[in-house]
C-alpha positions in Angstrom: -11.6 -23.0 15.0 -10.8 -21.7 11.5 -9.6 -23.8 8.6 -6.3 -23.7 7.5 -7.4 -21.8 4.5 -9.1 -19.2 6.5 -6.4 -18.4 8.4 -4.4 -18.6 5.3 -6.8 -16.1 4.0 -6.1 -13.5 7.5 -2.8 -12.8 6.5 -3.0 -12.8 3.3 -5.3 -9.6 3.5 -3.0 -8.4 6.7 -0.2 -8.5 4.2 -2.3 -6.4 1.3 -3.3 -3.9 4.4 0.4 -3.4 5.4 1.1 -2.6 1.2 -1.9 0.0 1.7 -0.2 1.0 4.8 3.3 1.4 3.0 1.7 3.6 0.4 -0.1 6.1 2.4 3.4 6.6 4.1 5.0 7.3 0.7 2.6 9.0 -0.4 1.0 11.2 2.5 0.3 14.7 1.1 -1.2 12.6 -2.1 -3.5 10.6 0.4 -4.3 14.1 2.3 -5.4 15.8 -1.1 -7.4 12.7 -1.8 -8.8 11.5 0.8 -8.1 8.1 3.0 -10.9 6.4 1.7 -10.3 7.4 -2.0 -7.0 7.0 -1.8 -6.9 3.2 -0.5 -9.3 2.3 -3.6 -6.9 3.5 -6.1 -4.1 1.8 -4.2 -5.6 -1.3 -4.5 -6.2 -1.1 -8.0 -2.4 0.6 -8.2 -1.3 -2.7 -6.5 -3.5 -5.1 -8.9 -1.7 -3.1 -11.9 1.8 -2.8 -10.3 2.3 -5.6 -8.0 5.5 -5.4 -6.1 8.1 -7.7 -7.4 11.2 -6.7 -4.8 11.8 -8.2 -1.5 11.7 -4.4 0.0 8.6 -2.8 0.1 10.9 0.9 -0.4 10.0 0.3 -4.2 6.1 -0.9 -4.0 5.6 3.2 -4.7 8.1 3.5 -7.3 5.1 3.6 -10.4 2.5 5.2 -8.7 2.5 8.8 -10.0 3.1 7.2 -13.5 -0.4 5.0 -12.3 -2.6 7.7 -11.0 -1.8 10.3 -14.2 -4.2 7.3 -16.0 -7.0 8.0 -13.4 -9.7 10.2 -14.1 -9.2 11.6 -10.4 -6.1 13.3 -12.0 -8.3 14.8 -14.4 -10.1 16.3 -12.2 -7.1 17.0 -9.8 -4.5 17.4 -12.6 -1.7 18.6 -9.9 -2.2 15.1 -8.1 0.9 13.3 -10.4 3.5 16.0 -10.3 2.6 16.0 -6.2 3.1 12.3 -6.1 6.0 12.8 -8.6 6.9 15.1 -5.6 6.7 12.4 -2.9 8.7 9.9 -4.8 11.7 12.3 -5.3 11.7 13.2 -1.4 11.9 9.5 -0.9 14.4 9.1 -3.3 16.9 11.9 -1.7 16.3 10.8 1.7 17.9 7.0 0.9 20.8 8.5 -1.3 24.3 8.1 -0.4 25.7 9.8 2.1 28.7 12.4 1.0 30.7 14.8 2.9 29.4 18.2 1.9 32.1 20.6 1.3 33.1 23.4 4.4 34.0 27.2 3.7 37.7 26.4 5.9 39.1 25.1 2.5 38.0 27.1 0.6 38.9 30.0 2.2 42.6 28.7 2.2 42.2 28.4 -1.8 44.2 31.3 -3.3 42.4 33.6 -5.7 43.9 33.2 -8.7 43.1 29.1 -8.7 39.1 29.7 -8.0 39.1 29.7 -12.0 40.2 26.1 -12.2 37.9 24.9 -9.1 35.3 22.3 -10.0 32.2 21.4 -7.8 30.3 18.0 -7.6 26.9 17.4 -5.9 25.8 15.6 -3.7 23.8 12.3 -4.2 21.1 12.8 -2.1 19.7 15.8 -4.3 17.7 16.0 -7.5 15.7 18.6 -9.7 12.2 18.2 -10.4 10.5 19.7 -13.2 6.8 20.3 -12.3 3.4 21.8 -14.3 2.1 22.7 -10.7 3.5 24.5 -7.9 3.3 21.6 -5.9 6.1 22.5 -3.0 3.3 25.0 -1.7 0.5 22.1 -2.0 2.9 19.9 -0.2 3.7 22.4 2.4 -0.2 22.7 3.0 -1.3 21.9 6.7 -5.0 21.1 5.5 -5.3 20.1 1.7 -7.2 23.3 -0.1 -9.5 22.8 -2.6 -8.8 21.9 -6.3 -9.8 25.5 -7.8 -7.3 26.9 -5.5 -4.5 25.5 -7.3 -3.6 27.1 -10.5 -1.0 25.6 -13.5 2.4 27.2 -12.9 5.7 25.4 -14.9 8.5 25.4 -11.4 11.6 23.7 -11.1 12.6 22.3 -7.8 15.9 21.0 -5.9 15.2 18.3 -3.6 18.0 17.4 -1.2 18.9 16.2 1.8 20.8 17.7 5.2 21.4 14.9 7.6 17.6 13.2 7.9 15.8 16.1 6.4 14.5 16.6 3.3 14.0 20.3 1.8 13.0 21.2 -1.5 13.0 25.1 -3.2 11.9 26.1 -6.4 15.1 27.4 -8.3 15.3 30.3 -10.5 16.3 30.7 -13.9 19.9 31.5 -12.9 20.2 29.1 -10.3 18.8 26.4 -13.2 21.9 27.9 -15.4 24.3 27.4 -12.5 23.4 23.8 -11.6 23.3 22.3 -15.1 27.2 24.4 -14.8 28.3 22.2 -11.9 27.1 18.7 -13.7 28.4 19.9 -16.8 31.7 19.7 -14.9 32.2 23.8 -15.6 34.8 25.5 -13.7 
């Protein structure tokens, strides 16, 4: 009984729900913090700023800690970007390359005096995340705590993946030293 523009009209705002939809799923500990409600508003204005312009909806996300560090509910929640910043990399790890991680047996059968000359590669499927906030512990929150609990602290985090997990850990100053070692090709 509806005319074709109507039902035009049905799944056209079926297909802006499912984009919601997507973005709470990218983004869940930011749409925890937030709030459902809150958080569908400013992705609809994220999606009015940033349409999607791939064929895969794995990318509609890929802007939107860039995108909420302009809204004023940053300001007020001004961990809210590095904890969507977060999110992104988690996704980011997870659909990384596969690699064979190395296994003590061969090393083992290395002989001492060549460990100098040893050089170790990473893995795709792991980054480092500079961050203002400590927001592996806001991530790791079963109920979102209030803003005032959260207090500015400069961390650095490695975000990988084991299989289908995801882990992250903050690194220490020596463990910073020793990656930027392994990229830099060091032996």
């Amino acid at each position: 009984q509806l005319s074709p523009e109507a039902r035009l009209d049905i799944y056209a705002q079926m297909y802006y729900a499912r984009l919601l939809d997507v973005l709470c799923e990218d983004f869940p500990r930011t749409a925890a913090v937030l709030g459902e409600d809150q958080f569908r508003d400013i992705g609809r204005t994220y999606l009015q700023s940033c349409p999607s312009t791939r064929p895969s909806l794995r990318h509609l996300g890929e802007h939107f800690a860039s995108f909420l560090a302009t809204r004023a509910e940053a300001a007020t929640r001004p961990f809210l970007v590095d904890l969507a910043r977060l999110e992104w990399v988690r996704l980011d790890v997870f659909d990384a390359a596969d690699a064979v991680p190395l296994q003590v047996e061969p090393l083992q059968a290395i002989p001492p005096e060549e460990w100098r000359a040893l050089r170790f590669g990473l893995i795709p499927a792991m980054q480092v995340l500079r961050c203002d906030w400590p927001v592996h512990r806001i991530w790791a929150e079963e109920e979102p705590l209030p803003s005032e609990h959260h207090q500015p602290a400069e961390i650095v985090l490695r975000v990988w993946r084991e299989e289908f997990s995801v882990y992250q850990a903050c690194m220490d100053a020596t463990e910073q030293t020793a990656l930027v070692q392994v990229r830099a090709g060091a032996p």
